[in-house]
KOLLUM-950728 format. One record per residue (C-alpha): residue number from 1; x, y, z. Coordinates in Angstrom, 1 decimal. Layout:
BEGIN
+-----+--------+--------+--------+
| num |     c1 |     c2 |     c3 |
+-----+--------+--------+--------+
| NUM |      X |      Y |      Z |
...
+-----+--------+--------+--------+
This chain:
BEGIN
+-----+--------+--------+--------+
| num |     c1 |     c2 |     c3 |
+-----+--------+--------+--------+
|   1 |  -12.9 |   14.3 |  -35.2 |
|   2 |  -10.6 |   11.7 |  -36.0 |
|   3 |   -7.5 |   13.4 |  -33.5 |
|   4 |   -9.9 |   12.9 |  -30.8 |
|   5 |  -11.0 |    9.9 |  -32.1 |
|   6 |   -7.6 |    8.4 |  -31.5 |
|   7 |   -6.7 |   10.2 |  -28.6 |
|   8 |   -9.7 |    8.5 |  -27.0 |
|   9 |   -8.2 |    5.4 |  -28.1 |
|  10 |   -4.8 |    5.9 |  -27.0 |
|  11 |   -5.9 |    7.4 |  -23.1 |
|  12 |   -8.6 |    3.5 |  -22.8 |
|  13 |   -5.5 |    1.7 |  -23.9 |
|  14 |   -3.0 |    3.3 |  -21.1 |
|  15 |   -5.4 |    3.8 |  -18.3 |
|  16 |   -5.0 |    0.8 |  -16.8 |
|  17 |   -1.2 |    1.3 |  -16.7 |
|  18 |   -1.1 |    4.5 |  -14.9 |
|  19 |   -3.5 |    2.6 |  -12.8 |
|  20 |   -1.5 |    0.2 |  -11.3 |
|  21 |    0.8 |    1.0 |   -8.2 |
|  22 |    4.2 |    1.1 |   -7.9 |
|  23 |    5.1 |   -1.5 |   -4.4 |
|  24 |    8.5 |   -0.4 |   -3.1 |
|  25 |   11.0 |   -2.9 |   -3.7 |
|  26 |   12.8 |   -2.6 |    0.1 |
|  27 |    9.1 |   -3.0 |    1.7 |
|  28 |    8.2 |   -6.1 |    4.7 |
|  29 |    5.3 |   -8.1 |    4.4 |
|  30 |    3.1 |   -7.9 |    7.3 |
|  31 |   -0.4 |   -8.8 |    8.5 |
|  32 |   -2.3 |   -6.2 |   10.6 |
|  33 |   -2.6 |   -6.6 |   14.5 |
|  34 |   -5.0 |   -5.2 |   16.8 |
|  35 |   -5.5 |   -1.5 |   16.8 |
|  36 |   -3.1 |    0.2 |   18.8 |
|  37 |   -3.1 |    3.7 |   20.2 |
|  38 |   -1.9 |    6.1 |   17.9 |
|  39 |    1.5 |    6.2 |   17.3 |
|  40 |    1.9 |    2.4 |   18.0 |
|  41 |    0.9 |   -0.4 |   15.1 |
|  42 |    0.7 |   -4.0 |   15.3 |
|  43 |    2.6 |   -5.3 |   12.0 |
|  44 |    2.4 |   -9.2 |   12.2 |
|  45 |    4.2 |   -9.9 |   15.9 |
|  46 |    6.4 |   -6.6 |   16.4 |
|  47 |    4.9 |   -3.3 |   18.0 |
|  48 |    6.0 |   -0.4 |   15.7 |
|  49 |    5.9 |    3.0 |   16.0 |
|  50 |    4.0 |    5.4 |   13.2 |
|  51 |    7.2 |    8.2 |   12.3 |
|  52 |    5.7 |   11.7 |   12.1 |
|  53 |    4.5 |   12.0 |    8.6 |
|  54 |    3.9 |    8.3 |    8.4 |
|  55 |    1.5 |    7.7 |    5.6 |
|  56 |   -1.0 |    5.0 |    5.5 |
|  57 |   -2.8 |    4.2 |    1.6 |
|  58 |   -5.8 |    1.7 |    1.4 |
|  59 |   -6.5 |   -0.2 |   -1.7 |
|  60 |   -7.3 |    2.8 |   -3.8 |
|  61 |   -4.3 |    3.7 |   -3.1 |
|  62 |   -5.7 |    7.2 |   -1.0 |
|  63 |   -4.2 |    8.1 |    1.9 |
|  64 |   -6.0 |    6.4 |    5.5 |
|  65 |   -5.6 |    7.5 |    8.9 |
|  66 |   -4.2 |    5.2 |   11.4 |
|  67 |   -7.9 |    4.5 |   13.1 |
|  68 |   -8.9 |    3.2 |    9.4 |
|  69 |   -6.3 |    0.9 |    9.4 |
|  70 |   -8.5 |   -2.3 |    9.4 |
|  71 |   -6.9 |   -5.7 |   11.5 |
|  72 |   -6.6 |   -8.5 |    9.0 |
|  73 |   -5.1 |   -6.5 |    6.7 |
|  74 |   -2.3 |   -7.7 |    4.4 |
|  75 |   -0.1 |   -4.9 |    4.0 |
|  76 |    3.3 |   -3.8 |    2.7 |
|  77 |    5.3 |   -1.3 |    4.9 |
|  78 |    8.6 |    0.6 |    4.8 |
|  79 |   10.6 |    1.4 |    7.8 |
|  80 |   12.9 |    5.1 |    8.1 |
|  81 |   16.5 |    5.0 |    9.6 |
|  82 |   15.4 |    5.3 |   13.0 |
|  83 |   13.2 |    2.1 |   12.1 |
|  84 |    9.7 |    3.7 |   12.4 |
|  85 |    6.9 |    2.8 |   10.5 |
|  86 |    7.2 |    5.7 |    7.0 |
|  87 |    4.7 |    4.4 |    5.1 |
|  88 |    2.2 |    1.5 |    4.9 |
|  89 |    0.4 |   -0.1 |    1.7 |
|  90 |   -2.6 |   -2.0 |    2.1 |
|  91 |   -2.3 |   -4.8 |   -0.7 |
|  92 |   -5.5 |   -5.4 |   -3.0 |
|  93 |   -5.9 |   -9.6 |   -3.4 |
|  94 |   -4.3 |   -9.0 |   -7.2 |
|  95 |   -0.9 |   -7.6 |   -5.2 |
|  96 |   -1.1 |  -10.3 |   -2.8 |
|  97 |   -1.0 |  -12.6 |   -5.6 |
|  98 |    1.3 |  -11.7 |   -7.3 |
|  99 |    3.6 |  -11.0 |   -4.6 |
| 100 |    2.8 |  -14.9 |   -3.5 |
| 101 |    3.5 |  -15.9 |   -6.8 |
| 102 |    7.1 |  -14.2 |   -7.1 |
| 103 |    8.2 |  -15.2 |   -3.2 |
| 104 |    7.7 |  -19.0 |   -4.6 |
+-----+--------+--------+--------+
């Protein structure tokens, strides 16, 4: 009783740790255009293009297709060698503070 008492403990304690996401270091900051047709994405004033195997996660972090991709959207997003879109991040208002916080 008292092993699982403690382990109980110990998993409440580090759950919010493993919660938190990991934003890539190399990532642009962007605001979401209008919806494009699919592979093209609107990322603040440049028209990208979605790379095969792009992946898109919402605020949960679970992965989106592009059609959920909501305009408005603050969002972080990496670009591959041939400088298409490889994956987009769609910030929670915590991450956007933060990352306000550490660009001042």
């Amino acid at each position: 009783m008292r092993k699982q008492l403690l382990l109980l403990t110990f998993l409440l304690c580090t759950g919010t740790a493993w919660a938190q996401r990991m934003l890539p270091v190399d990532a642009k900051r962007a605001e979401v255009g209008e919806q494009q047709g699919l592979p093209a994405v609107l990322l603040g004033k440049e028209l990208l293009r979605l790379a095969p195997g792009g992946i898109i996660f919402d605020t949960a972090n679970r992965r989106i297709t592009h059609g959920q991709l909501l305009p408005g959207a603050d969002v972080l997003y990496q670009l591959d060698r041939n400088g298409e879109v490889l994956r987009i991040i769609v910030l929670t208002p915590l991450e956007q503070a933060q990352l306000d916080q550490v660009k001042k």
